[in-house]
C-alpha positions in Angstrom: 0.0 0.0 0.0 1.3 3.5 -0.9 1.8 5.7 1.9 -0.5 8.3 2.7 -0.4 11.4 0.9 1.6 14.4 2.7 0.1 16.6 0.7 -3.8 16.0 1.6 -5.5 19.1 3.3 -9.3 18.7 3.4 -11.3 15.3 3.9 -12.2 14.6 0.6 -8.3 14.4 -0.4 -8.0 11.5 2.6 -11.1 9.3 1.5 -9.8 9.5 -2.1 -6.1 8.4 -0.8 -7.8 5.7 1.1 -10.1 4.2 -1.6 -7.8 2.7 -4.1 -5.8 0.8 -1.7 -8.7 -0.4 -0.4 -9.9 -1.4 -3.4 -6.4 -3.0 -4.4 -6.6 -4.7 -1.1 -9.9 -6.5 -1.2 -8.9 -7.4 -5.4 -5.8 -9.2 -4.0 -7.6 -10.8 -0.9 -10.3 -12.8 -3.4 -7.4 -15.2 -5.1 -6.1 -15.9 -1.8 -9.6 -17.6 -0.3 -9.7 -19.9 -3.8 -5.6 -20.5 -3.2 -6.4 -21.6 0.1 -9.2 -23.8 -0.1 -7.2 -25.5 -3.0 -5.0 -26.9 -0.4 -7.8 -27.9 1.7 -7.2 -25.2 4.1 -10.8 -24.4 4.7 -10.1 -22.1 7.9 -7.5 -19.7 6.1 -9.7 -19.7 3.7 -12.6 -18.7 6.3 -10.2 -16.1 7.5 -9.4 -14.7 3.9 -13.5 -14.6 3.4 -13.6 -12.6 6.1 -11.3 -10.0 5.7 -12.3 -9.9 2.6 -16.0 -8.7 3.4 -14.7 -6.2 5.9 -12.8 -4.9 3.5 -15.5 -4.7 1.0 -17.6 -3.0 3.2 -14.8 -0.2 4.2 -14.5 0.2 0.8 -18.3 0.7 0.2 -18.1 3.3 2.7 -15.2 5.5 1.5 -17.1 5.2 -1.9 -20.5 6.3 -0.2 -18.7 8.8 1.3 -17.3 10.1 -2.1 -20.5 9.9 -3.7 -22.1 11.9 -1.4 -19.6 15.1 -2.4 -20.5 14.7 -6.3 -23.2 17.7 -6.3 -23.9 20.7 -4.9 -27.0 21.4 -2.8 -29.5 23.0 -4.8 -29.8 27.0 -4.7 -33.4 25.9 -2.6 -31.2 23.8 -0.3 -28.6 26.1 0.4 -28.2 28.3 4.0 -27.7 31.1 3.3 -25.4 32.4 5.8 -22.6 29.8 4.3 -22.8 31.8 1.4 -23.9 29.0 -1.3 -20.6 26.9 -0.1 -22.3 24.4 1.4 -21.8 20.7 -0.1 -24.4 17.7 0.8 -22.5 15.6 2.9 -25.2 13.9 5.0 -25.9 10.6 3.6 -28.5 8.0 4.4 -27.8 4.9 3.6 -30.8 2.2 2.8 -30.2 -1.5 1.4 -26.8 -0.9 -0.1 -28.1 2.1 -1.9 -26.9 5.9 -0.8 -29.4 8.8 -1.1 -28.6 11.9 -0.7 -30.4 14.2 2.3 -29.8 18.1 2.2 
């Protein structure tokens, strides 16, 4: 895994660092649950399945997380003593899906 970025300022730049070795991560985890249960190891492989889900699921999150900085609030949506900077950040998350709530 690469280290982290130095240069990262705001929280968006940390959950982007994060999320592609996360993703490279979980990728290189998969093989390993077939590679053991090849050999008959069925408890590494057990232990492979679940770090592999965890890691899934952090993954989902950062993603989530992402997502949820795509679009601005609309003009409607917008306080207006932040001066039109604010971002929707508050997510709610229902069956796997993310939907946004400004």
């Amino acid at each position: 895994m690469p280290e982290h970025p130095l240069d990262a300022v705001d929280n968006r730049q940390h959950v982007e660092a994060l999320t592609a070795p996360f993703a490279s991560m979980a990728k290189s985890t998969r093989p390993a649950i077939d590679t053991a249960a090849s050999f008959g190891d069925a408890d590494t492989a057990d232990l492979f399945t679940e770090v592999s889900r965890e890691l899934d699921k952090q993954l989902w999150f950062l993603e989530a997380h992402l997502t949820s900085w795509q679009e601005p609030c609309s003009a409607a949506q917008i306080n207006s003593t932040q001066k039109g900077r604010k971002l929707c950040l508050e997510t709610i998350v229902v069956r796997n899906s993310v939907k946004r709530a400004c």
